[in-house]
Every structure is written in C-alpha cells, then in structure tokens.
C-alpha positions in Angstrom: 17.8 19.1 -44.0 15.7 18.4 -46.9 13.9 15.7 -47.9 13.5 14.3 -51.8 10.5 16.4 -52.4 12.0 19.3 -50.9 10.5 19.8 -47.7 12.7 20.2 -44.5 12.4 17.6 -41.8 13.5 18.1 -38.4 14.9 15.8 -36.0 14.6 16.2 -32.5 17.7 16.7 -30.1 16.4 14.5 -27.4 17.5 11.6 -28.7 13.5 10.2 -28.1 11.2 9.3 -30.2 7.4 9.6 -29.3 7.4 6.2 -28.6 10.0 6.5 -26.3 8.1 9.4 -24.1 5.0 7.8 -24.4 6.7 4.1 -22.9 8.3 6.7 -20.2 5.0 8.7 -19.2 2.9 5.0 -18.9 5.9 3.7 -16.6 5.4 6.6 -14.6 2.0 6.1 -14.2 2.7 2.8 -13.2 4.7 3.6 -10.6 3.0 3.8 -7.0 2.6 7.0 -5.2 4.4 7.3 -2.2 2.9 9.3 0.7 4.2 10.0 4.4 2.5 8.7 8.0 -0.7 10.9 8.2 -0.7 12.2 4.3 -4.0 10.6 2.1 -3.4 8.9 -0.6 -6.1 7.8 -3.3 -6.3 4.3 -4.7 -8.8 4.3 -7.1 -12.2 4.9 -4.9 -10.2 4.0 -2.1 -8.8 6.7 0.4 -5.8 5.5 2.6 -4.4 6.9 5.6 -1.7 5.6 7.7 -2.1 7.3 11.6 0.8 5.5 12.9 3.0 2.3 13.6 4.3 1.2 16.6 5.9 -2.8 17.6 4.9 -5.2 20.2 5.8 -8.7 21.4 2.2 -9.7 22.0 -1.3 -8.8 20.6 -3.7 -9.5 23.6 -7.6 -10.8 22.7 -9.5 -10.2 25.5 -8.1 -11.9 28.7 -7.6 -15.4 27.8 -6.2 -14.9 24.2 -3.2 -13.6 22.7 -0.9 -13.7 19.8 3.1 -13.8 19.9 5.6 -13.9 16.9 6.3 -17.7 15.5 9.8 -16.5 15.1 12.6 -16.2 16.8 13.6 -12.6 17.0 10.6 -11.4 15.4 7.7 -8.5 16.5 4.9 -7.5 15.7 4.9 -4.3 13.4 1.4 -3.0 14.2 0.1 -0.2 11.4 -3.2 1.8 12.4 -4.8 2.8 9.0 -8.2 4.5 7.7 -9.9 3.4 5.0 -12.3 4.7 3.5 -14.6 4.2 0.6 -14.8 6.8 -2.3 -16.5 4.9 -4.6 -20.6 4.4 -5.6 -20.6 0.8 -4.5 -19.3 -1.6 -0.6 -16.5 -2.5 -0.7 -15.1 -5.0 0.9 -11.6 -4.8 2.7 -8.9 -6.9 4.9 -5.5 -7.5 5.5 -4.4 -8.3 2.0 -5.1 -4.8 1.0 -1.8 -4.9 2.2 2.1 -5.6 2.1 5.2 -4.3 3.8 8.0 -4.3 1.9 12.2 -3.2 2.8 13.6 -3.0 -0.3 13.2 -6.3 -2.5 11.9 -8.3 0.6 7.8 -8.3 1.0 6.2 -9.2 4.4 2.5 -10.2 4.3 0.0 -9.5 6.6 0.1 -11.9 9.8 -3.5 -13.1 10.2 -5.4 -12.8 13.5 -8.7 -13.9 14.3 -10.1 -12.1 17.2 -13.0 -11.1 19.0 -10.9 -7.5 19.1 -12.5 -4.6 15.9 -8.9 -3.6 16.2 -7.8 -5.6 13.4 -8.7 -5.4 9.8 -10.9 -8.4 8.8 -13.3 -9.0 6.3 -15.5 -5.9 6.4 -17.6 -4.4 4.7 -17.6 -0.3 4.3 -20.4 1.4 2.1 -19.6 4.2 0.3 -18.7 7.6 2.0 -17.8 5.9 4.8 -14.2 5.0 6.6 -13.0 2.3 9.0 -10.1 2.0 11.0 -8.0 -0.6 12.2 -4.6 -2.4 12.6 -2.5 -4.4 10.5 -0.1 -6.9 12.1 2.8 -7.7 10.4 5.8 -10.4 11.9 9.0 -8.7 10.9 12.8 -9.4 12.3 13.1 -7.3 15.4 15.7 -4.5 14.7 14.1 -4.1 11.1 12.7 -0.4 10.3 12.1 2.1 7.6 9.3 0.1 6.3 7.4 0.9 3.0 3.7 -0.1 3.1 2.0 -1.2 0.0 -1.3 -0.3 0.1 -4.1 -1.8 -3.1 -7.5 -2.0 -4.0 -9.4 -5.5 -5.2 -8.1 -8.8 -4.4 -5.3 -8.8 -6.6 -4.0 -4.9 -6.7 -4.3 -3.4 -10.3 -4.3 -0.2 -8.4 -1.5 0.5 -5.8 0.3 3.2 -3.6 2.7 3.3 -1.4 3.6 4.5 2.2 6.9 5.9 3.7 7.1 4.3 7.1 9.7 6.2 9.8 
C-alpha cells in the first residue's frame, strides 16, 4: 500500500494494535502467580511458602481451650505457611494476609486467639527473617482442591496464589 505522499504503510496481520498488546501484557501482570505446596513464591518483599495442609474437627489451646467449627458440616482447613520478610523494613503479618478461595467462592481466615505460636497473629518479622505458622480456615467438610490467596499490606495490591491438593 501506499499512502498520499507515497510512502508504503504496513498493517500488521495480528489483528492487534499496540494498544491491544500493551492492555494484554498489563492484565497478565495482573494476574496472580500460582505456585504448588512447597514452591516459593515472591509477593513483593514478602516470600511465601505453603509446607502443607491438613483438616481437623477441633483446634486444642492448651488443656482447657479449644476451638470447633460453628457450622454444621464444616472443618477446619489448617494451612502451615513461612513467611518471610524480604524487604528493608518489619513487617507486620496475620491472618488476613490470607484467603481461600474454590472457584468464585472466598473463605476468610477463621480467627483464633490462643495462647498456642501455632497460629498467625499479629506479628511482627524484621527483615531477613521468616515465621511460621497455621492458618485456620472453616470450610464445608468434603470440600478440596483449594486455592490459597496469599497478599502483602492490609488491603493486597500485591497477590499470588497457591495450588492446594
């Protein structure tokens, strides 16, 4: 082709403008990573690791205390996870650094207080340093093949995912 001042012009084949890959590349990057039981993934200065999962009818506390499903039919999904910090600066981590999710349902974190450093609470880890601990989660009882959301900050510009079998 030729254009009026006689040039040629070209038109790609793709059907896609550079807008088009540029919108396509930035969804990608949007898109969480997706890791397997035991892989790292990075979250910003955050470095995850799920170790494993495992279900239960009861948490126990110490010998007087425990914790049982509010639902009927429901267990506890228990997820042991590693956290640790990449970054310069504390952070500060707990339970909501975290969602389950099966498909388009999310399940957030059942909250425990106990004497028990088990369980994520609010903690504090200082850089180049990791913590480990359990997230509880009350799910129906014959539900599996989870997907754990993991994020960093309070409300989770910066997410990844895990594949949960």
């Amino acid at each position: 082709m030729q254009d009026k001042q006689g040039g040629s012009t070209t038109t790609g084949t793709s059907g896609k403008g550079i807008a088009d890959v540029k919108a396509a590349e930035s969804q990608k990057e949007k898109e969480p990573q997706l890791k397997a039981i035991g892989e790292e993934l990075q979250v910003g200065d955050v470095i995850f690791k799920v170790n494993k999962v495992s279900t239960t009818n009861e948490i126990k506390d110490g010998q007087f205390l425990s914790y049982k499903p509010d639902s009927d039919g429901s267990v506890f999904y228990i997820v042991n996870v590693t956290v640790k910090n990449a970054g310069n600066e504390m952070i500060n981590t707990d339970s909501s650094f975290f969602q389950l999710k099966k498909g388009e349902v999310t399940y957030a974190p059942t909250t425990l207080f106990t004497t028990s450093k088990e369980f994520f609470l609010f903690e504090g880890i200082n850089p180049g340093l990791a913590k480990t601990g359990n997230v509880a989660f009350e799910v129906p009882k014959d539900t599996k093949d989870f997907v754990l959301n993991v994020q960093t900050g309070f409300f989770g510009t910066e997410q990844g995912q895990f594949k949960l079998k």
